[in-house]
C-alpha positions in Angstrom: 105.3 104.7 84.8 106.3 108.1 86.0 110.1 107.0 87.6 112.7 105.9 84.9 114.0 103.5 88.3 111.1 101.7 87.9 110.2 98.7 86.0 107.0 96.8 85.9 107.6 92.7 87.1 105.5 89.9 86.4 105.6 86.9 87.7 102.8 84.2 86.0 103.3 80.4 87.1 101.0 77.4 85.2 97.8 78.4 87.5 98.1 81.9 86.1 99.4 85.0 87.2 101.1 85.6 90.6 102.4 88.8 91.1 102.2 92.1 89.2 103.1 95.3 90.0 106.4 98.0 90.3 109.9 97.6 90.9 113.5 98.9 91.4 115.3 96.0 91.8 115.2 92.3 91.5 117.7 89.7 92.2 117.4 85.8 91.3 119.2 83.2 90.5 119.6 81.7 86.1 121.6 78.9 85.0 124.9 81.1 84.7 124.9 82.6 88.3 123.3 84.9 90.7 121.8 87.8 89.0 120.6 91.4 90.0 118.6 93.8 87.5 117.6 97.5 87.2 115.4 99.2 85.1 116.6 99.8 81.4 118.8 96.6 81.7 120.0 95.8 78.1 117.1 92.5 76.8 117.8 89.3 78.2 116.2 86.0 78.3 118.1 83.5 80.2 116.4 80.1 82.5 115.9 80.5 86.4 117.1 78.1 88.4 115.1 77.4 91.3 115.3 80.1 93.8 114.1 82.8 96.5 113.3 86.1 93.8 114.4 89.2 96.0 111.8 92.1 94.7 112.6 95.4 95.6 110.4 98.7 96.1 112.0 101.7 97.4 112.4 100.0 101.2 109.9 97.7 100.0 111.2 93.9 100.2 109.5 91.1 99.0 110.7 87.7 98.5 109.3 84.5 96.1 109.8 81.0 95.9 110.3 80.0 92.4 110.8 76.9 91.0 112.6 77.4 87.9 112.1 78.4 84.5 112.5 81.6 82.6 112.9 85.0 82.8 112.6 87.9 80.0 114.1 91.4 81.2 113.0 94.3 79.2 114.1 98.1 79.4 111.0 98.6 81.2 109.1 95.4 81.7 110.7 91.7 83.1 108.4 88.8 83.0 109.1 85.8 85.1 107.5 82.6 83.6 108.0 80.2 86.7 107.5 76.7 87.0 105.7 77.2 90.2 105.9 79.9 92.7 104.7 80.9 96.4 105.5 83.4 99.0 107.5 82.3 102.2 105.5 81.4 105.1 106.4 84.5 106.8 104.7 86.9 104.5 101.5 85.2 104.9 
């Protein structure tokens, strides 16, 4: 990873993994409130509620349905260990 703005994002549900690839910016939603994350955020691990996962590229926006469960935020690596997860119908 060449940009220091950029972290690598993982999203694996129980039928394996769902997404992969670069980010800038993610939002979501964990048991304590509404949450938004850069790269080189201090560690975390904290449990997702159910939500829409906002994942941002540059002006790249993509959104997931997730259905809960946990995420791990690293300086340069998050991991999203969903329940279940799917795209809106409108990115299909």
């Amino acid at each position: 990873m060449a940009d220091n703005n950029m972290f690598e994002l993982k999203i694996i549900e129980p039928d394996g993994l769902f997404f992969e690839g670069e980010a800038s910016f993610i939002e979501f939603t964990s048991v304590e409130g509404k949450m938004g994350v850069y790269a080189n955020h201090i560690p975390l691990t904290t449990i997702l509620e159910p939500c829409v996962v906002k994942i941002y590229n540059g002006d790249e926006k993509k959104k997931a349905n997730i259905e809960g469960g946990f995420v791990e935020i690293q300086k340069t690596k998050i991991t999203i260990l969903a329940e279940g997860a799917s795209w809106p119908e409108e990115v299909k």
